[in-house]
C-alpha positions, 0 to 999 in steps of 0.5 A, spaced: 500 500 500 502 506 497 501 513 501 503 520 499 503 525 505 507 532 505 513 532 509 509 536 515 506 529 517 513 525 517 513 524 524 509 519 520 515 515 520 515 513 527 510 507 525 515 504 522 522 506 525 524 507 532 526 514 534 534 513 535 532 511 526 527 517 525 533 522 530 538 520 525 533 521 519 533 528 521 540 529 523 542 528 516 542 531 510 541 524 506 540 517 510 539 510 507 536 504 512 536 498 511 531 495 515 531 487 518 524 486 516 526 487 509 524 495 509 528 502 507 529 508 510 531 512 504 532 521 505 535 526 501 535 533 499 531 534 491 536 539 487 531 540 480 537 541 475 533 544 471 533 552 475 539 549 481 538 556 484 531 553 487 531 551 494 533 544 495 527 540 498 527 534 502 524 527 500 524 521 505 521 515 503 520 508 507 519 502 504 518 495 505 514 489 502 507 491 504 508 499 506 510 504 501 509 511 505 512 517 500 513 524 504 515 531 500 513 537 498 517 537 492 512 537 486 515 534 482 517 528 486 509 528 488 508 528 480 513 522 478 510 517 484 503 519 483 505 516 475 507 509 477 502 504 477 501 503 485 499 496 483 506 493 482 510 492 487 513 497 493 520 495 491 519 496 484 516 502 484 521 505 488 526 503 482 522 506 478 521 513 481 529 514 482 530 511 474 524 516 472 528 521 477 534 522 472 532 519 466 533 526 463 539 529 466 544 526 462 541 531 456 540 537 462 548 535 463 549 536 457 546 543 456 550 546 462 557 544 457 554 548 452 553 553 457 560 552 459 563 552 452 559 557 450 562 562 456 569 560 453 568 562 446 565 568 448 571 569 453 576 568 447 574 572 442 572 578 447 577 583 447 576 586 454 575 582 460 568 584 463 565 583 470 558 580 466 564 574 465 565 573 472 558 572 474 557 567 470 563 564 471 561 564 479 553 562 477 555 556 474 561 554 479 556 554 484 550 551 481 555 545 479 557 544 486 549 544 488 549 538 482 555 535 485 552 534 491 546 532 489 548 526 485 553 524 491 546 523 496 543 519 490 549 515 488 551 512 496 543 511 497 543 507 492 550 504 493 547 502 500 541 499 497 545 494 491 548 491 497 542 488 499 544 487 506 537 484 508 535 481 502 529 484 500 530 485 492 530 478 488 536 477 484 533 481 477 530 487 481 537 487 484 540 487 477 536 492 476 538 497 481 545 495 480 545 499 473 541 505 477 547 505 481 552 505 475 547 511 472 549 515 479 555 514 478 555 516 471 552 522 472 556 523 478 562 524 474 560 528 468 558 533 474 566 533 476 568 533 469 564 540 468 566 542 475 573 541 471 571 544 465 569 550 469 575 551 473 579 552 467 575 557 463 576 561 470 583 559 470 583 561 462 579 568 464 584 569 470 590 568 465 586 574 460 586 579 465 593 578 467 595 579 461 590 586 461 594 589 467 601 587 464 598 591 458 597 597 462 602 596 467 607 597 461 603 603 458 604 606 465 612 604 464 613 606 458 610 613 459 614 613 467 620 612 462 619 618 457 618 623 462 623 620 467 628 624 464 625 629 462 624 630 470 631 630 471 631 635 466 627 640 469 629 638 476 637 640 473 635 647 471 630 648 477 636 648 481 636 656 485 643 655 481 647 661 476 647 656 470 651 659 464 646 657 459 641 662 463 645 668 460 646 664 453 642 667 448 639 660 445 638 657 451 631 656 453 630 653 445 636 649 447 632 646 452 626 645 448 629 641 442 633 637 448 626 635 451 623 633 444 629 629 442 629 625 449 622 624 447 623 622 440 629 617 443 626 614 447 619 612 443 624 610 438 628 605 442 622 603 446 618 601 438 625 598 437 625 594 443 617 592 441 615 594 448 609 596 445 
Protein backbone atom coordinates (compact mmCIF):
# COMPACT_ATOMS: atom_id res chain seq x y z
CA UNK A 1 0.00 0.00 0.00
CA UNK A 2 1.01 3.36 -1.15
CA UNK A 3 0.75 6.73 0.99
CA UNK A 4 1.99 10.06 -0.02
CA UNK A 5 1.72 12.79 2.89
CA UNK A 6 3.54 16.11 2.97
CA UNK A 7 6.53 16.45 4.99
CA UNK A 8 4.81 18.47 7.85
CA UNK A 9 3.10 14.51 8.81
CA UNK A 10 6.81 12.70 8.80
CA UNK A 11 6.75 12.39 12.48
CA UNK A 12 4.89 9.62 10.47
CA UNK A 13 7.81 7.81 10.37
CA UNK A 14 7.59 6.76 13.57
CA UNK A 15 5.04 3.89 12.90
CA UNK A 16 7.52 2.38 11.37
CA UNK A 17 11.23 3.32 12.80
CA UNK A 18 12.26 3.67 16.11
CA UNK A 19 13.30 7.19 17.49
CA UNK A 20 17.11 6.58 17.57
CA UNK A 21 16.42 5.77 13.31
CA UNK A 22 13.90 8.89 12.81
CA UNK A 23 16.65 11.40 15.12
CA UNK A 24 19.43 10.22 12.54
CA UNK A 25 16.68 10.97 9.79
CA UNK A 26 16.52 14.49 10.87
CA UNK A 27 20.48 14.70 11.91
CA UNK A 28 21.25 14.04 8.32
CA UNK A 29 21.37 15.74 5.09
CA UNK A 30 20.58 12.30 3.44
CA UNK A 31 20.44 8.66 5.09
CA UNK A 32 19.58 5.24 3.85
CA UNK A 33 18.39 2.48 6.49
CA UNK A 34 18.04 -0.91 5.59
CA UNK A 35 15.89 -2.32 7.97
CA UNK A 36 15.94 -6.09 9.27
CA UNK A 37 12.27 -6.79 8.02
CA UNK A 38 13.09 -6.10 4.59
CA UNK A 39 12.27 -2.29 4.55
CA UNK A 40 14.37 1.01 3.66
CA UNK A 41 14.55 4.27 5.40
CA UNK A 42 15.70 6.42 2.34
CA UNK A 43 16.29 10.85 2.79
CA UNK A 44 17.80 13.20 0.67
CA UNK A 45 17.93 16.62 -0.41
CA UNK A 46 15.97 17.36 -4.03
CA UNK A 47 18.30 19.80 -6.40
CA UNK A 48 15.94 20.40 -9.99
CA UNK A 49 18.84 20.94 -12.16
CA UNK A 50 16.94 22.37 -14.44
CA UNK A 51 16.88 26.11 -12.00
CA UNK A 52 19.70 24.76 -9.35
CA UNK A 53 19.27 28.11 -7.84
CA UNK A 54 15.78 26.98 -6.40
CA UNK A 55 15.82 25.66 -2.64
CA UNK A 56 16.55 22.13 -2.40
CA UNK A 57 13.68 20.25 -0.64
CA UNK A 58 13.68 17.28 1.44
CA UNK A 59 12.09 13.93 0.30
CA UNK A 60 12.17 10.79 2.79
CA UNK A 61 10.73 7.60 2.00
CA UNK A 62 10.16 4.43 3.82
CA UNK A 63 9.66 1.31 2.05
CA UNK A 64 9.14 -2.28 2.82
CA UNK A 65 7.46 -5.12 1.15
CA UNK A 66 3.79 -4.19 2.34
CA UNK A 67 4.25 -0.35 3.34
CA UNK A 68 5.46 2.40 0.53
CA UNK A 69 4.82 5.80 2.55
CA UNK A 70 6.11 8.89 0.43
CA UNK A 71 6.74 12.33 2.13
CA UNK A 72 7.84 15.62 0.48
CA UNK A 73 6.73 18.72 -0.62
CA UNK A 74 8.62 18.78 -3.64
CA UNK A 75 6.00 18.74 -6.79
CA UNK A 76 7.97 17.30 -8.89
CA UNK A 77 8.97 14.48 -6.63
CA UNK A 78 4.93 14.11 -5.61
CA UNK A 79 4.03 14.21 -9.71
CA UNK A 80 6.57 11.47 -10.68
CA UNK A 81 5.40 8.82 -7.67
CA UNK A 82 1.81 9.96 -8.44
CA UNK A 83 2.58 8.48 -12.04
CA UNK A 84 3.84 5.00 -11.13
CA UNK A 85 1.07 2.35 -11.05
CA UNK A 86 0.75 1.61 -7.48
CA UNK A 87 -0.28 -1.83 -8.26
CA UNK A 88 3.15 -3.28 -8.77
CA UNK A 89 5.17 -3.83 -6.04
CA UNK A 90 6.93 -1.12 -3.34
CA UNK A 91 10.44 -2.13 -4.13
CA UNK A 92 9.88 -1.99 -7.95
CA UNK A 93 8.01 1.28 -7.53
CA UNK A 94 10.84 2.76 -5.56
CA UNK A 95 13.33 1.90 -8.59
CA UNK A 96 11.10 3.31 -10.98
CA UNK A 97 10.81 6.70 -9.39
CA UNK A 98 14.91 7.12 -8.94
CA UNK A 99 15.23 5.94 -12.85
CA UNK A 100 12.45 8.11 -13.79
CA UNK A 101 14.33 10.86 -11.06
CA UNK A 102 17.17 11.11 -13.51
CA UNK A 103 16.03 9.93 -16.77
CA UNK A 104 16.56 13.27 -18.43
CA UNK A 105 19.51 14.76 -16.64
CA UNK A 106 22.26 13.32 -18.96
CA UNK A 107 20.76 15.76 -21.52
CA UNK A 108 20.49 18.63 -18.63
CA UNK A 109 24.19 17.94 -18.12
CA UNK A 110 24.99 18.29 -21.48
CA UNK A 111 23.41 21.60 -21.80
CA UNK A 112 25.35 23.02 -18.67
CA UNK A 113 28.51 22.16 -21.00
CA UNK A 114 27.14 24.07 -23.68
CA UNK A 115 26.92 26.88 -21.21
CA UNK A 116 30.21 26.25 -20.50
CA UNK A 117 31.72 26.30 -23.67
CA UNK A 118 29.73 28.91 -24.79
CA UNK A 119 31.43 31.16 -21.77
CA UNK A 120 34.61 30.15 -23.10
CA UNK A 121 34.01 31.04 -26.78
CA UNK A 122 32.72 34.40 -25.76
CA UNK A 123 35.89 34.89 -23.08
CA UNK A 124 38.38 34.18 -26.42
CA UNK A 125 37.09 36.40 -28.51
CA UNK A 126 36.34 39.19 -26.43
CA UNK A 127 38.99 42.00 -26.45
CA UNK A 128 38.19 43.08 -22.84
CA UNK A 129 37.52 41.30 -19.89
CA UNK A 130 34.37 42.27 -18.21
CA UNK A 131 32.60 41.66 -14.65
CA UNK A 132 29.43 40.39 -16.51
CA UNK A 133 32.26 37.17 -17.15
CA UNK A 134 32.64 36.96 -13.92
CA UNK A 135 29.38 36.18 -12.53
CA UNK A 136 28.74 33.97 -14.67
CA UNK A 137 31.77 32.03 -14.08
CA UNK A 138 30.75 32.37 -10.25
CA UNK A 139 26.69 31.45 -11.04
CA UNK A 140 27.95 28.16 -12.96
CA UNK A 141 30.71 27.24 -10.21
CA UNK A 142 28.14 27.30 -7.75
CA UNK A 143 25.23 25.63 -9.31
CA UNK A 144 27.64 22.79 -10.26
CA UNK A 145 28.77 22.35 -6.62
CA UNK A 146 24.80 22.14 -5.63
CA UNK A 147 24.55 19.48 -8.71
CA UNK A 148 27.61 17.65 -7.29
CA UNK A 149 26.07 17.39 -4.14
CA UNK A 150 23.05 16.32 -5.13
CA UNK A 151 24.45 13.12 -7.00
CA UNK A 152 26.92 12.42 -4.02
CA UNK A 153 23.46 11.83 -1.85
CA UNK A 154 21.83 9.79 -4.61
CA UNK A 155 24.97 7.77 -5.65
CA UNK A 156 25.57 6.50 -1.87
CA UNK A 157 21.92 5.90 -1.36
CA UNK A 158 21.98 3.66 -3.96
CA UNK A 159 25.40 2.20 -3.06
CA UNK A 160 23.52 1.10 0.27
CA UNK A 161 20.82 -0.43 -1.49
CA UNK A 162 22.62 -2.70 -4.33
CA UNK A 163 24.26 -4.21 -1.07
CA UNK A 164 21.06 -5.62 -0.16
CA UNK A 165 22.08 -6.10 3.49
CA UNK A 166 18.57 -7.52 4.03
CA UNK A 167 17.66 -9.36 1.15
CA UNK A 168 14.54 -7.57 0.28
CA UNK A 169 15.43 -7.39 -3.72
CA UNK A 170 15.28 -10.55 -5.75
CA UNK A 171 18.13 -11.33 -8.00
CA UNK A 172 16.67 -9.39 -11.23
CA UNK A 173 15.18 -6.36 -9.06
CA UNK A 174 18.85 -6.48 -7.86
CA UNK A 175 20.37 -6.15 -11.38
CA UNK A 176 18.04 -3.62 -11.93
CA UNK A 177 19.48 -1.27 -9.32
CA UNK A 178 22.83 -2.42 -9.83
CA UNK A 179 22.69 -0.44 -13.02
CA UNK A 180 20.51 2.61 -11.49
CA UNK A 181 23.78 2.74 -9.23
CA UNK A 182 26.03 2.79 -12.44
CA UNK A 183 23.84 5.62 -13.88
CA UNK A 184 24.57 7.51 -10.45
CA UNK A 185 27.81 7.36 -10.57
CA UNK A 186 27.91 8.38 -14.08
CA UNK A 187 26.23 11.44 -13.72
CA UNK A 188 28.38 11.98 -10.55
CA UNK A 189 31.36 12.01 -12.94
CA UNK A 190 30.03 14.03 -15.73
CA UNK A 191 29.20 16.88 -12.79
CA UNK A 192 33.04 16.69 -11.51
CA UNK A 193 34.01 16.93 -15.01
CA UNK A 194 32.42 20.04 -15.90
CA UNK A 195 33.40 21.28 -12.10
CA UNK A 196 36.79 20.78 -14.08
CA UNK A 197 35.70 22.49 -17.19
CA UNK A 198 34.53 25.32 -15.35
CA UNK A 199 37.96 25.73 -13.41
CA UNK A 200 39.64 26.11 -16.46
CA UNK A 201 37.81 28.59 -18.14
CA UNK A 202 38.42 30.60 -14.98
CA UNK A 203 41.90 29.94 -14.82
CA UNK A 204 41.96 30.99 -18.58
CA UNK A 205 39.81 34.20 -17.89
CA UNK A 206 42.26 34.96 -14.92
CA UNK A 207 45.27 34.32 -17.16
CA UNK A 208 43.21 37.02 -19.96
CA UNK A 209 43.08 39.62 -17.13
CA UNK A 210 46.82 39.32 -16.22
CA UNK A 211 47.84 39.93 -19.16
CA UNK A 212 45.17 43.24 -19.49
CA UNK A 213 47.05 44.77 -16.44
CA UNK A 214 50.77 43.93 -17.86
CA UNK A 215 49.36 45.72 -20.82
CA UNK A 216 48.59 48.70 -18.75
CA UNK A 217 51.25 48.29 -16.26
CA UNK A 218 53.53 48.56 -19.32
CA UNK A 219 51.98 51.82 -20.60
CA UNK A 220 52.44 53.14 -17.41
CA UNK A 221 56.27 52.20 -17.66
CA UNK A 222 56.70 53.22 -20.87
CA UNK A 223 55.29 56.62 -20.08
CA UNK A 224 57.09 56.91 -16.43
CA UNK A 225 60.48 56.18 -18.55
CA UNK A 226 59.72 59.04 -21.11
CA UNK A 227 59.12 61.57 -18.98
CA UNK A 228 61.91 60.31 -16.17
CA UNK A 229 64.48 62.37 -17.96
CA UNK A 230 62.51 64.99 -18.60
CA UNK A 231 62.30 65.28 -14.90
CA UNK A 232 65.88 65.08 -14.50
CA UNK A 233 65.97 67.81 -16.73
CA UNK A 234 63.80 70.32 -15.22
CA UNK A 235 64.90 69.35 -11.66
CA UNK A 236 68.70 70.07 -13.06
CA UNK A 237 67.67 73.79 -14.03
CA UNK A 238 65.30 74.28 -11.46
CA UNK A 239 68.33 74.33 -9.24
CA UNK A 240 68.47 78.38 -7.21
CA UNK A 241 71.96 77.97 -9.02
CA UNK A 242 73.76 80.90 -11.71
CA UNK A 243 73.99 78.37 -14.55
CA UNK A 244 75.94 79.85 -17.71
CA UNK A 245 73.16 78.53 -20.07
CA UNK A 246 70.85 81.45 -18.07
CA UNK A 247 72.97 84.24 -19.87
CA UNK A 248 73.12 82.07 -23.31
CA UNK A 249 71.10 83.99 -25.85
CA UNK A 250 69.60 80.32 -27.31
CA UNK A 251 69.20 78.52 -24.08
CA UNK A 252 65.89 78.10 -23.48
CA UNK A 253 65.30 76.90 -27.38
CA UNK A 254 68.19 74.57 -26.44
CA UNK A 255 66.05 73.13 -23.62
CA UNK A 256 63.13 72.76 -25.69
CA UNK A 257 64.78 70.63 -28.69
CA UNK A 258 66.72 68.83 -25.95
CA UNK A 259 63.22 67.57 -24.09
CA UNK A 260 61.72 66.86 -27.75
CA UNK A 261 64.99 64.71 -28.86
CA UNK A 262 64.84 62.66 -25.39
CA UNK A 263 61.19 62.07 -26.07
CA UNK A 264 61.80 61.20 -29.52
CA UNK A 265 64.82 58.77 -28.21
CA UNK A 266 63.31 57.03 -26.25
CA UNK A 267 60.00 56.16 -28.13
CA UNK A 268 62.17 55.47 -30.98
CA UNK A 269 64.17 52.85 -28.67
CA UNK A 270 61.06 51.71 -26.94
CA UNK A 271 59.28 50.62 -30.74
CA UNK A 272 62.68 49.07 -31.23
CA UNK A 273 62.64 47.26 -28.46
CA UNK A 274 58.95 46.04 -29.04
CA UNK A 275 57.62 47.49 -25.90
CA UNK A 276 54.92 48.41 -27.25
Amino acid sequence: MRKMLELKYIEKLLEYVSSDIYSRLLACRHICFAHDKGAFLIAFHFCDIKNPSLRDERVCIYCGADELVFITDNRRCIELMSDIDAKTDNYSQLLQFFNDLTSNDVYELEKMEDRITDLEDSLITETRSNSKDTSNIIGMRRELLKMKRYYEQLALITEDLTENTNKAFSDELLKRFISLDKRMDYLLNSVTHLREYITQVREAYQAQVDIEQNQIMKVFTVITSIFLPLTLIVGWYGMNLKMPEFEWRYGYPFVIILSIAVVISSIAIFKRKKWF
